[in-house]
Every structure is written in structure tokens, then in C-alpha cells.
C-alpha positions in Angstrom: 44.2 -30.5 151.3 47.2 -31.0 153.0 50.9 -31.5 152.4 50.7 -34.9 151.5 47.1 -35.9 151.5 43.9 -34.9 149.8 40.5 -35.6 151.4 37.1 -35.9 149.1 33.9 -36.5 150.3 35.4 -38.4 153.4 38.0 -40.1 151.5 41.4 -39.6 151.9 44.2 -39.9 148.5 47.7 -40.0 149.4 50.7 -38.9 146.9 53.9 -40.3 147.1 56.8 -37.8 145.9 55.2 -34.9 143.4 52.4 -37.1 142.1 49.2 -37.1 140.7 46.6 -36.4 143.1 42.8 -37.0 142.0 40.2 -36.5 139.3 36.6 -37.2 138.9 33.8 -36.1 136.6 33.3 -33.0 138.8 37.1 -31.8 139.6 40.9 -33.0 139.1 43.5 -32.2 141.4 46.8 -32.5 139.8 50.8 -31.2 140.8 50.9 -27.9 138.8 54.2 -27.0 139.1 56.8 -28.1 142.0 55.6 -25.3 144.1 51.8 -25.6 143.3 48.8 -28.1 143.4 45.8 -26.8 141.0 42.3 -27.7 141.5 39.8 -26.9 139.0 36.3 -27.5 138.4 33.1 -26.0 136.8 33.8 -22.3 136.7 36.3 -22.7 139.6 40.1 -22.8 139.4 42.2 -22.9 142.8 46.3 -23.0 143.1 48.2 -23.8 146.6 51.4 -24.3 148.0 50.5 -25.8 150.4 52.0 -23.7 153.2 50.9 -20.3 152.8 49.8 -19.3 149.2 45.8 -19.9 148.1 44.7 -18.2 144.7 41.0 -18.7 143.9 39.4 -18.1 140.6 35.7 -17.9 140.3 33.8 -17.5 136.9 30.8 -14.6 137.4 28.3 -17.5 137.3 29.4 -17.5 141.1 27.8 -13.9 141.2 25.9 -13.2 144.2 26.2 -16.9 145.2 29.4 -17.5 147.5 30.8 -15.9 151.3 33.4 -16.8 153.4 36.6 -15.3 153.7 36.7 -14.1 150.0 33.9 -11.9 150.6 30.8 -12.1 148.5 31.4 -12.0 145.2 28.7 -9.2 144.3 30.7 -6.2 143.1 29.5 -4.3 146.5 32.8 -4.5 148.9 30.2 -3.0 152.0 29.4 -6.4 152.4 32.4 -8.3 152.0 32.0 -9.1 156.1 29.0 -11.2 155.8 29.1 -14.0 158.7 27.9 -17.3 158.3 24.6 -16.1 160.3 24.1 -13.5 157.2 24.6 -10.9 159.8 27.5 -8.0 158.6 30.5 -7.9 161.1 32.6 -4.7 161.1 35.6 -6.3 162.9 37.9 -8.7 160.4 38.9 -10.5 163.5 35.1 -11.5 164.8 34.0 -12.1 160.9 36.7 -14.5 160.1 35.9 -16.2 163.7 32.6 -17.3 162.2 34.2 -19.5 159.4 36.5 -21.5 162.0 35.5 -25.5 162.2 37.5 -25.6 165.4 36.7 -24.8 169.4 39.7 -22.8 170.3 39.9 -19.3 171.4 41.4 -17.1 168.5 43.4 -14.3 169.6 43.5 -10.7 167.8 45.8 -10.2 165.3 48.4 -7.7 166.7 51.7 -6.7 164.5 54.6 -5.2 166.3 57.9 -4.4 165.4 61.1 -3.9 168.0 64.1 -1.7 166.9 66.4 -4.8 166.0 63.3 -7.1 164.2 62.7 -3.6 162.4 65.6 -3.5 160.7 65.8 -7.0 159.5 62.6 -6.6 158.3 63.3 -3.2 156.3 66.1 -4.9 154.6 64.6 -7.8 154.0 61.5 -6.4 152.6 62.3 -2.7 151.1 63.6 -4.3 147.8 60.0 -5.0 147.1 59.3 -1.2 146.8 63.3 0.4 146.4 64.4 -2.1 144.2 64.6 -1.4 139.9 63.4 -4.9 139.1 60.2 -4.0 140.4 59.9 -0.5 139.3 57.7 -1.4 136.4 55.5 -3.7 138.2 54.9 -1.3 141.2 53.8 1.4 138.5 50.6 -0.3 137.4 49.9 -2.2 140.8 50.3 -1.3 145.2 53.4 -2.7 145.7 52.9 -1.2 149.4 50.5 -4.0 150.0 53.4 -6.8 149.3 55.5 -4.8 151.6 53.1 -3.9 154.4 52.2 -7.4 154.7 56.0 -9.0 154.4 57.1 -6.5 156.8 54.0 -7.5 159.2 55.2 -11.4 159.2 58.9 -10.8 159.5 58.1 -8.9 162.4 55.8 -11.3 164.1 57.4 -14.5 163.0 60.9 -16.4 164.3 64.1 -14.8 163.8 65.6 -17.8 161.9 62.4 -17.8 159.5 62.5 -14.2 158.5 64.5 -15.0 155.4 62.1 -17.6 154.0 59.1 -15.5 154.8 60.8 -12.4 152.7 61.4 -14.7 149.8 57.6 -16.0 150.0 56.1 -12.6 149.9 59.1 -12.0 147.6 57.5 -14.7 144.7 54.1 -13.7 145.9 54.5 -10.2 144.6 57.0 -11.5 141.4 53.2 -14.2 140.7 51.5 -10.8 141.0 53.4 -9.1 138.6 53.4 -11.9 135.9 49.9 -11.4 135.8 49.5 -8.0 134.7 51.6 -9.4 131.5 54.7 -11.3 130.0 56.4 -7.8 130.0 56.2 -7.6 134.0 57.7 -11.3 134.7 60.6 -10.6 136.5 63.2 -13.6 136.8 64.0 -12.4 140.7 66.4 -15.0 141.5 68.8 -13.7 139.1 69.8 -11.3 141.6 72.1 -10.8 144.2 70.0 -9.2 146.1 67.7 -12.7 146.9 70.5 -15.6 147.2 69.6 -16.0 150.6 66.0 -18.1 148.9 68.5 -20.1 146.9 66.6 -23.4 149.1 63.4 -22.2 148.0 63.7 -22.1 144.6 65.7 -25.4 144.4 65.6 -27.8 141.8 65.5 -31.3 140.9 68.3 -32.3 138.4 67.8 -31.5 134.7 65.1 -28.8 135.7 65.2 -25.1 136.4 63.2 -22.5 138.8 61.1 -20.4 136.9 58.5 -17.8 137.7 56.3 -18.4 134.9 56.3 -22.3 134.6 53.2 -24.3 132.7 49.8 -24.8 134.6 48.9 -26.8 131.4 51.9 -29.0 129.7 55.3 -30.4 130.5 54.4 -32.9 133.0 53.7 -36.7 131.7 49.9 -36.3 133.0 49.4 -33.1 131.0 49.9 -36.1 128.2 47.6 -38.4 129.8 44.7 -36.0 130.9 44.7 -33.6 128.5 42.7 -29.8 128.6 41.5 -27.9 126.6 40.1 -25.8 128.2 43.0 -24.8 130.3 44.1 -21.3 130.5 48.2 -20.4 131.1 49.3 -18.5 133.7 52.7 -18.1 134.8 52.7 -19.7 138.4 56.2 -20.1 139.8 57.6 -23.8 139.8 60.8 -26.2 138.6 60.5 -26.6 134.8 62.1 -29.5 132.2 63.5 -28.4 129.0 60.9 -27.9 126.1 61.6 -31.4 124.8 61.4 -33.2 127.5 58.4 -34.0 130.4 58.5 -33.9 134.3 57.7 -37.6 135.1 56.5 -38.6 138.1 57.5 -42.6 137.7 60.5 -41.2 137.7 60.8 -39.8 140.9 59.9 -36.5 139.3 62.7 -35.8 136.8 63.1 -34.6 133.6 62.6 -37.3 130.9 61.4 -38.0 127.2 58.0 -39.2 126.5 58.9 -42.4 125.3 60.4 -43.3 128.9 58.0 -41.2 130.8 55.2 -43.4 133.3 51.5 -43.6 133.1 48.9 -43.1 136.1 46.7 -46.0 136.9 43.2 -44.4 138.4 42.0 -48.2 139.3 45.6 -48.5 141.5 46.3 -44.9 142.0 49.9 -45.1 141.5 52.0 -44.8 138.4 53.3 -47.5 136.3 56.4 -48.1 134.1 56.8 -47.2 130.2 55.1 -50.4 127.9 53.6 -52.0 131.0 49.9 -53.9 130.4 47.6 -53.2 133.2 43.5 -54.0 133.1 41.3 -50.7 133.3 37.7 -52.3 133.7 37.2 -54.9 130.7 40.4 -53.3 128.7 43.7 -54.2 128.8 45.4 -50.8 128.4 49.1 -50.4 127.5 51.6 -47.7 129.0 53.1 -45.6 125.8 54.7 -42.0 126.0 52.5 -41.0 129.1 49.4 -42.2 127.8 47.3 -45.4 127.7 46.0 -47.3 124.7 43.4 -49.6 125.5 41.6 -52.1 123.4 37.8 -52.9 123.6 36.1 -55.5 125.9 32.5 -55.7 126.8 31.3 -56.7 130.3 28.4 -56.9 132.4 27.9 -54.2 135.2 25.4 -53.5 137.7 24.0 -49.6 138.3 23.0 -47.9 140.9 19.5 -46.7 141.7 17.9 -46.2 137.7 21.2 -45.6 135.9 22.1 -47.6 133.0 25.6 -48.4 131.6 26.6 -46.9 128.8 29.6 -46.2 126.7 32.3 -43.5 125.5 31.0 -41.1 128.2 31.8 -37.6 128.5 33.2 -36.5 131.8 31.4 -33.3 131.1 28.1 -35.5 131.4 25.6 -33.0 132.3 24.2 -33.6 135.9 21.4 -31.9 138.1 23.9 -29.9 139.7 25.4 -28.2 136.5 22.6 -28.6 134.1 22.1 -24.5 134.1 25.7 -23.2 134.2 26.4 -21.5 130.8 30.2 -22.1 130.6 30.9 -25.0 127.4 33.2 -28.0 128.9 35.8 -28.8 126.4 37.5 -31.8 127.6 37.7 -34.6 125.2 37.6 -37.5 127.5 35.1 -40.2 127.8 34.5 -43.3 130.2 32.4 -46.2 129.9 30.4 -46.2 133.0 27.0 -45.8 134.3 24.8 -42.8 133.5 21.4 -41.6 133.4 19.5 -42.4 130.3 18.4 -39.9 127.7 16.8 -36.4 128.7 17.3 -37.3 132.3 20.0 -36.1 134.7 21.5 -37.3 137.6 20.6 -35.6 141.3 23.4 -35.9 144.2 22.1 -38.9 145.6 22.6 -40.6 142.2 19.3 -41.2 141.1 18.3 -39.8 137.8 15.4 -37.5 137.3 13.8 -35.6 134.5 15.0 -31.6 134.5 12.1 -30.2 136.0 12.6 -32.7 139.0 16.0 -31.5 139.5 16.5 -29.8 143.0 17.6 -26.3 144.0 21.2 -26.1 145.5 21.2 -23.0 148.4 24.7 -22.9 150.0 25.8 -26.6 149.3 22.9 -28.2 150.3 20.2 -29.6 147.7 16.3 -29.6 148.4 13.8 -31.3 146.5 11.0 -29.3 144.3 8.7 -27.5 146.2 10.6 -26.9 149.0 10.6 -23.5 150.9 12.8 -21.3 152.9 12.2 -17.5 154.0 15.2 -15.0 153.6 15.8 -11.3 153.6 11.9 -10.7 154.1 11.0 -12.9 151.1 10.1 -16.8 150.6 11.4 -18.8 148.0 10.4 -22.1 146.5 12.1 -24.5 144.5 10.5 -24.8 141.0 12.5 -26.4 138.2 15.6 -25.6 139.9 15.5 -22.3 140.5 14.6 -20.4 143.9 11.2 -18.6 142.5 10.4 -15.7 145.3 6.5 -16.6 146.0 5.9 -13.7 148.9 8.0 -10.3 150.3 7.3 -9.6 153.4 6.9 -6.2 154.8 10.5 -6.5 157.1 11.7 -3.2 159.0 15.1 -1.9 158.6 16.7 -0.7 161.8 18.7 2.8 163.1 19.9 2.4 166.7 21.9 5.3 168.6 23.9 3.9 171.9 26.2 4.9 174.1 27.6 8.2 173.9 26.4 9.1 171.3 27.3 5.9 168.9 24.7 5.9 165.5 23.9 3.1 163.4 21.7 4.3 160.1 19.5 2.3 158.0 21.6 1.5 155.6 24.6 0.3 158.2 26.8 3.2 158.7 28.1 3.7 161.9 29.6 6.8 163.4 29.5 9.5 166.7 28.6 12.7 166.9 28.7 14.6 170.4 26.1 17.2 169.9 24.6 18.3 173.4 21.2 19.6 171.5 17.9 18.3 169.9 18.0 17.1 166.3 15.7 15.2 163.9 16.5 11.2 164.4 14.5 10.7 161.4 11.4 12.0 159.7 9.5 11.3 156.3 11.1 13.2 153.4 7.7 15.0 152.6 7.4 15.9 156.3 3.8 15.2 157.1 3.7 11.7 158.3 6.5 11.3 161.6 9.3 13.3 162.9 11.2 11.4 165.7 13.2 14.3 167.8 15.9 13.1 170.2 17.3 15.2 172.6 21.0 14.9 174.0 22.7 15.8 177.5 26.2 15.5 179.1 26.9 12.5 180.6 29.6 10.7 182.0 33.4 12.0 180.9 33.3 15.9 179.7 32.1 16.0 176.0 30.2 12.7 175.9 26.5 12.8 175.4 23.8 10.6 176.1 19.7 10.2 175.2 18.0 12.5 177.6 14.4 12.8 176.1 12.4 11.5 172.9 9.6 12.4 171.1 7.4 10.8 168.3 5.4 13.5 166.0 3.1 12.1 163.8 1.2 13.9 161.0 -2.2 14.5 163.2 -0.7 16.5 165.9 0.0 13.4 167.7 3.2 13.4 170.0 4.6 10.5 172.3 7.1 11.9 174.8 9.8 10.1 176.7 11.6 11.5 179.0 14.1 9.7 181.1 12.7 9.1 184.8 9.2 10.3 183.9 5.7 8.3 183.0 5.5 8.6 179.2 2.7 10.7 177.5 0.6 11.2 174.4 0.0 14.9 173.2 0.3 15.6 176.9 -1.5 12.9 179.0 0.6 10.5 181.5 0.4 7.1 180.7 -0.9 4.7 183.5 -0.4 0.8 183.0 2.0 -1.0 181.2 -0.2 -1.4 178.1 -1.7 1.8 176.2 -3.9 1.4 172.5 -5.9 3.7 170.4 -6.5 3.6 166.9 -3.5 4.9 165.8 -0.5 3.6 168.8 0.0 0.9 170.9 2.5 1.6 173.5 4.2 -1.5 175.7 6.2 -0.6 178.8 8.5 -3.2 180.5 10.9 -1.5 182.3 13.2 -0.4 181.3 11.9 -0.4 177.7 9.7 1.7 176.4 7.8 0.6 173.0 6.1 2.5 170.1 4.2 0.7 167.7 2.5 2.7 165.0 1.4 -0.7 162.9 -0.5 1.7 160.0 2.7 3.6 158.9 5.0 0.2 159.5 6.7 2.6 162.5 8.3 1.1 165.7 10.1 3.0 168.3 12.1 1.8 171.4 13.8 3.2 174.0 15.6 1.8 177.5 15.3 5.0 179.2 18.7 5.6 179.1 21.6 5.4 176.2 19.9 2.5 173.6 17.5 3.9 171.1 16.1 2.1 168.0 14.1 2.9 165.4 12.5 0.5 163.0 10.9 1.1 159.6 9.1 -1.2 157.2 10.5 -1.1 153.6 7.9 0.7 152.0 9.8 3.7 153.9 13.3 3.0 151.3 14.3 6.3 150.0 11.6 8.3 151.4 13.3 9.5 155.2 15.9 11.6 156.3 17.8 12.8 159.5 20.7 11.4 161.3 19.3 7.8 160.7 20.0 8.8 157.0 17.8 7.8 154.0 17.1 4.2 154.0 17.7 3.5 150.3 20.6 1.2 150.7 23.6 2.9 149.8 26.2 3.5 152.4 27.6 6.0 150.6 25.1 9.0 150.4 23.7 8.5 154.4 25.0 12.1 155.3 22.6 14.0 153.8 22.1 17.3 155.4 18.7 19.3 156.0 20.4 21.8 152.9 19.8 18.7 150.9 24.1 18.6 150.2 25.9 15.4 151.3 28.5 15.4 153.3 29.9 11.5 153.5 33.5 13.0 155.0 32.0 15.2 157.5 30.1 14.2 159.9 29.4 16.9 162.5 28.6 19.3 159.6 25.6 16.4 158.3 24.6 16.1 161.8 24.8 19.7 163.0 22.4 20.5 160.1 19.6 18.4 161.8 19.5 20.3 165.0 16.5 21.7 165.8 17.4 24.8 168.4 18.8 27.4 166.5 20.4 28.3 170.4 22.5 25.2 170.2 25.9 25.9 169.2 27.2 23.8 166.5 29.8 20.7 167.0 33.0 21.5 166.1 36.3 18.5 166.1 36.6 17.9 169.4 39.8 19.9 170.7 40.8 17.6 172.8 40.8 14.5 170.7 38.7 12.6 173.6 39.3 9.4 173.3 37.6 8.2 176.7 39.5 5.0 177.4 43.3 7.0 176.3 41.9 9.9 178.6 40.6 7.8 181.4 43.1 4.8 181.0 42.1 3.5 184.6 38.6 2.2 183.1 40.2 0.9 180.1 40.6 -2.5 181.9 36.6 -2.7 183.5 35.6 -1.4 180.0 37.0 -4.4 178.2 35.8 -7.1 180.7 32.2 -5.5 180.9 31.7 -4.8 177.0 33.7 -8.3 176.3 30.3 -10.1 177.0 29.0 -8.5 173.8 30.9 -10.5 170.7 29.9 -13.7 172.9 26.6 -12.7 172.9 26.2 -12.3 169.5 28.3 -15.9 168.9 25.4 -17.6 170.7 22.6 -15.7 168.6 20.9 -13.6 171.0 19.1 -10.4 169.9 16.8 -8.5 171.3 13.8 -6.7 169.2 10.0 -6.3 168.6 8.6 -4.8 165.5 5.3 -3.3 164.1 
């Protein structure tokens, strides 16, 4: 969508002045109010401005099956930042970079504020939080947010737009309120506090700004295209008097039905009051907003195996929708072409019996008995539904990098600068593997790095690494590359050094240096601990000390608990605040070029890993 222009499936629909935009069996665009443009379809409902304001609705029969932007609609916010790779991205910037259809560089979003821009922003944007009109409003909902964000584009916009972009996030927040109820609808313009958005809440003659205007009547094609189903909401917008209808034949003013226009779908432009045009075989007459047609038979020819038939529903059930639970109430019919009886019609347009309907995955549609592998399971299509047909043992991942950086299993990252040995991760029962890591000074005062690591396994077993030494099993040096016995397999291609324990679904690696990662097959959920955390996937229970407390806000007491020399002295916040690239700001400039190759990296899909 675009100011003036829609665009569906290729096609592109043009409105003249505030009118009627498009509609179809599957979705109608139509002028909502002066300030919005609604779209709606099956369990979807979207309002725009056009400029800066999107408002999605999404029925939970979208549960667990959308991303983007929006997040991913599963009640879980830790995964909100789901690329279009399926991948989690902890920076908003990179994850929003994935969505882009376009080849240019974004750049970080950075908000600033100079003393003079400051001010202008606090007066133009405090009344959203100081002023009484809100008060109400602001006690059931964050306000701050509304604030925050209006301050944020004041400061980083034009001087000579700051005033429109205040009155924006202004009705943004007034849209807000309405919602909570018709008690919170606050009529802001009324106040002399806002006359500087007198032009942008201007009205046509004989119709006046409201902030909780009609989604569903008071416009001549409410008349025409009735709905039922439609649900009011107070959306801001230029209303007519009760009486009276917003006409778009009429250059958009405010008229009585018996003078108001008709849209012509075959022309896609609107006609005048009591004018005959021909819709198909039917001559169809203009009167108060709505046509009345009389009934003419005529010979057509359908596509692929669909037959014409008369008095259709547009909620004529298709492959697409045939299993979505929500009722479609609109009363309109067409006589068109349609599938015949107990048949339904797939994307392409041929029409298929419901069992030969195919599975949609992410907008595309595959035809029964297709496949695809995901998350360590296969699907197949079968009667259009996904059916899983196979799991796959698939190993979660812990990594520790840098100095020292941890990732767990269950994705929660965080740094702990213990110069000791501590438990990595072990099985809960603590018979089967213990993996022991051992930390050293390196590089600025305070940071640690990997210095040694050893695998224990339940029959007195033990790998050791140790940086710049041959590796060894329960105290013999390794010669080769290659090492097996019944119970390892260890790989060595400098400077990676790879455990493979295949029975227990157990896979160690290490670069001899500050990257270690541990993989673990799934039958391991729930059943390790250590500073790799649990593995049961939730990120919110990971710091689980050796005392068997949690301590989710705390991490050096979690991670202190795991150390193994009772000599060590435990890690305490770090007096000096080290923040390496504040302390050492003349790296700060080599440490963004050399690490700067990483985000590309991952944009081009390269990863590195080998697993039992």
C-alpha cells in the first residue's frame, strides 16, 4: 500500500480523492476514516495512515503460525527475534535487517538529543505524561512509552517537523486510550495546549475531527458493502453528522443517501445517484449508495474444472480456509464460477476434493505428500495438515567465547570473570559426564579466557585439553589426527579439537584457545546442570546453582557455586566496572572493524559445527 495506490498480487488499483480501494472474496480494502485505510480479511484486521501509523489485529488461529517484525505470535516474548533463517537474533537492529526487500546498507538506530532540540521536545511531548487529560488514561496504561518514543523522533527529526511529529504520537497515544474504553476517549483537540495540529486534524466542510470515528458505517460504501461482522473501534478520522453519509462521488463530503454515489467494481470508479450501468448480465441501478440489479442469464466460460453458478457467497469456502474455525457473516453473494459440491478450490484455481487440499507453510502451498524437515522433525502433508512422521535426535548447543562470554542451552547469554575451574556441565544424577573448564587471565586485567578442559565420563574415562599440549585420554598422549575406541572418537584439525562420545549423544569442541562448545542430543532436556544451565527450555530458570537455589538476577553467585577449587576465591562485581573498549578506548576502533566481519558472516549463512 501506498499513499495513493494499492498493489494485489501484481496488480496495481489506484484511488482518486478518499475512495474506495479494493475487495475480493479473500480481503476488502476500503477508506476507514479520513485518516485511515482498513484492510481486513479471514481472522486478520489491519488499519494505516499511510505515513507512519500500522495497527495489526490477528485472531489466535494465527497462533504459532506468523514472524516478522510483530514477533511470533506464541505467547513466549524470548522469541520474538526470530529471523527469516529461523535463527534468534539478540540485536533489534540485525533482526529487523533480515525482513528488508531492499540492497542498501541500514544504519543503527542512534537517538540523540542537543540542549536546544531537548527543550522543544520536552514541551512538545511532556503533556503526554504532565498533562490532566491524560491522567486517567496513563493510570491503567505506560504512558512513558508514548513519551519516550515522541521525544526520540522530535529529537532525531527536522526542526520545522517537530510539531507534526508531537501531534502524531499525540493521536497515537489519544487511539491508545480509546481502546481501553469509551470512558478514556479524550477529545485532545479541544485544548489549548494542541492548536499547533489544527492542519492535522482538518476537515472537509460539513464534517468534524473526531477521535473515535466509525470503522463500520457513515460512509456511502458502508451502504453498499455491508458487515456484519465488523467490530467498532474508535479510530481517529473526519466524521458527517448522524444523518448524513461521507460520499466519495461527491468529492468526499457530507451528503444524504438519496444523493450519495455508488461504486462500480467492473469500472472501479464511482457513479452518480439513479445512474444504470451493466454488472455482468444485469443492469444494476444507482439508489441511496446501493445497487439494484435485475436478473439476466448468460453464458460463461470457467477455468480449469469450475462451474458457474449462482447467488455465491463471498465466504465460499476454499482450500486455503476450509479449516479456520472463525464463522464469515457477510451477506453478500456473486454469480460467478465456483467449484462444484464437496469440492474446494486450491490457489491455482483448480478444485479438488478436501483430502487433496494442500498444506500452506509460510505462504507457500505444497501438494499432499510433500515433505520438509524442521526443528529436528519431518513433516508431511496429509489432508492438509503438517503430520510430524520422524524426530530426529538434534543436539542443543552451550558455547563459552571470548573472555569469558556464555551461551547456555536454552539461549541465555551472559559473562562471568572467574579465574578458577568450574563444572561447564554434567548430568544431574552425576554418573554419566562432567565437562570441567578451567579459566586464566588473559588479555586486559580481570578478563579471563579457556586455559584447560576436561571430559569425565562415568567409567573413569577423562579427555584432557590443555592449551599448547597433545591431548590425552585417562593420561595417554594422543598421536595422529584421528583417535577411536569403543567409547570416543576424537578428531584433531588444528586448531580444533573434537570429542565425540556418539552413545551418550555427547560432542565437545574446543579451538585451543577462547571458543568452546558443547553439544547435547535432546534426550539430555532437563537432566544437566552447570554453567551451560539445564537444557529444559526455559530461559528463565538457567542459573541454577550447585545448592539447587536459582539465581536468574545474579549471576556470579550461580556461577561461583559451580567452582570446583574450594582455594578459588569467589567473583565478586567487578570494582572497577571494566568495560574493556571504555577502559582501553584506543582498541575500540580495531575492535569494531575486526568483530564487524561477524553479522556479515552470519547474513551469508555460514556456520561452523560437527555433531555426534
Amino acid at each position: 500500500m501506498k499513499k495513493r495506490e494499492i498493489i494485489v498480487d501484481g496488480k496495481i488499483y489506484t484511488r482518486s480523492s478518499n475512495t474506495y480501494l479494493y475487495r475480493s472474496t479473500d480481503i476488502y480494502v476500503k477508506q476507514a476514516t479520513t485518516s485511515y485505510i482498513m484492510v481486513k480479511g479471514f481472522g486478520f484486521f489491519l488499519l494505516y495512515d499511510t505515513e507512519k501509523s500500522l495497527y495489526l489485529t490477528l485472531d489466535r488461529l494465527f497462533m504459532n503460525k506468523v514472524y516478522g517484525l510483530f514477533g511470533t505470535y506464541d505467547d513466549v516474548t524470548s522469541n520474538d527475534f526470530e529471523t527469516t533463517t529461523g535463527s534468534l537474533e539478540a540485536d533489534a537492529h540485525i533482526f529487523a535487517d533480515t525482513f528488508k526487500d531492499c540492497s542498501d546498507t541500514s544504519k543503527p538506530y542512534v537517538h540523540s538529543c542537543s540542549d536546544p532540540v531537548q527543550a522543544t521536545a520536552e514541551y512538545l511531548c511532556d503533556p503526554l505524561i504532565t498533562h490532566s487529560l491524560f491522567a486517567p488514561c496513563v493510570a491503567r496504561m505506560n504512558g512513558q512509552y508514548y513519551h519516550e518514543k515522541c521525544m526520540e523522533d522530535v529529537c532525531s527529526g527536522r526542526p520545522e517537523h517537530a510539531a507534526r511529529i508531537a501531534c502524531h504520537w499525540t493521536g497515537a497515544m489519544a487511539m491508545a486510550c480509546s481502546q481501553l474504553g469509551p470512558e478514556y476517549v479524550v477529545n485532545w483537540m479541544d485544548y489549548i495546549t494542541w492548536t499547533m495540529c489544527a492542519s492535522y486534524t482538518q476537515c472537509p466542510a460539513g464534517s468534524s475531527y473526531s477521535d473515535c470515528a466509525s470503522i463500520c458505517s457513515g460512509r456511502s460504501h458502508d451502504v453498499q458493502y455491508p458487515d456484519p461482522s465488523c467490530q467498532e473501534m474508535c479510530v481517529p478520522g473526519c466524521q458527517c453528522p448522524v444523518e448524513m453519509l461521507y460520499s466519495e462521488y461527491n468529492g468526499g463530503s457530507c451528503v444524504y443517501p438519496r444523493d450519495a454515489g455508488c461504486f462500480d467494481p467492473y469500472s472501479n470508479a464511482y457513479v452518480a445517484p439513479n445512474d444504470v450501468v451493466v454488472h455482468g448480465c444485469s443492469n444494476c441501478t444507482c439508489v441511496s449508495a446501493a445497487w439494484k440489479c435485475d436478473v439476466e442469464e448468460c453464458e460463461v466460460t470457467c477455468p480449469k474444472n469450475q462451474i458457474y453458478k449462482l447467488a455465491i457467497s463471498v465466504c465460499d469456502v476454499t482450500c486455503v480456509d476450509l479449516d479456520k474455525s472463525i464463522a464469515c457473516t457477510s451477506l453478500l453473494t456473486h454469480d460467478r464460477c465456483a467449484c462444484p459440491e464437496n469440492q474446494y478450490k486450491t490457489p491455482e484455481g483448480t478444485c479438488v476434493s478436501a483430502a487433496q487440499c494442500p498444506c500452506s507453510r509460510r505462504g507457500q502451498f505444497y501438494a499432499p505428500g510433500s515433505t520438509y524437515e524442521e526443528s529436528c522433525k519431518k513433516f508431511r502433508c496429509f489432508e492438509r495438515q503438517w503430520i510430524k512422521f520422524e524426530e530426529m535426535n538434534c543436539p542443543a548447543v552451550c558455547w563459552t567465547s571470548g573472555d569469558t562470554h556464555f551461551n547456555t542451552f536454552d539461549l541465555v547469554h551472559y559473562s562471568f570473570q572467574g579465574d578458577c575451574e568450574y563444572t561447564l556441565a554434567k548430568d544431574r544424577d552425576g554418573n554419566t559426564f562432567d565437562i570441567i573448564v578451567q579459566n586464566v587471565p588473559c588479555g586486559s586485567s580481570g578478563v579471563t579466557c579457556t586455559r584447560t578442559v576436561k571430559l569425565q565420563l562415568h567409567n573413569n574415562v577423562t579427555v584432557s585439553m590443555l592449551h599448547g599440549a597433545p591431548v590425552k585420554v585417562s593420561g595417554d598422549v594422543i598421536t595422529g589426527r584421528n583417535y577411536r575406541d569403543e567409547q570416543l572418537e576424537i578428531a584433531i584439525e588444528f586448531p580444533w579439537v573434537s570429542v565425540f562420545v556418539p552413545s551418550m549423544h555427547l560432542t565437545v569442541m574446543w579451538d585451543n584457545g577462547t571458543r568452546l562448545y558443547v553439544y547435547l542430543g535432546a534426550d539430555w532436556s532437563g537432566r544437566v546442570e552447570g554453567l551451560c544451565g539445564n537444557f529444559d527450555g526455559n530461559d528463565n530458570n538457567d542459573f541454577l546453582a550447585q545448592t539447587g537455589v536459582t539465581y536468574q538476577a545474579d549471576v556470579n553467585t550461580f556461577a561461583n557455586s559451580w567452582n570446583r577449587n574450594t582455594m578459588c576465591l569467589d567473583v565478586e562485581m567487578d570494582p572497577s566496572g571494566l568495560v574493556p573498549c571504555t577502559v582501553c578506548t584506543y582498541s575500540l576502533r580495531w575492535a569494531c572493524a575486526i568483530c564487524f566481519v561477524i553479522p556479515n558472516s552470519m547474513r551469508r549463512g555460514h556456520l561452523l559445527g560437527r555433531t555426534a
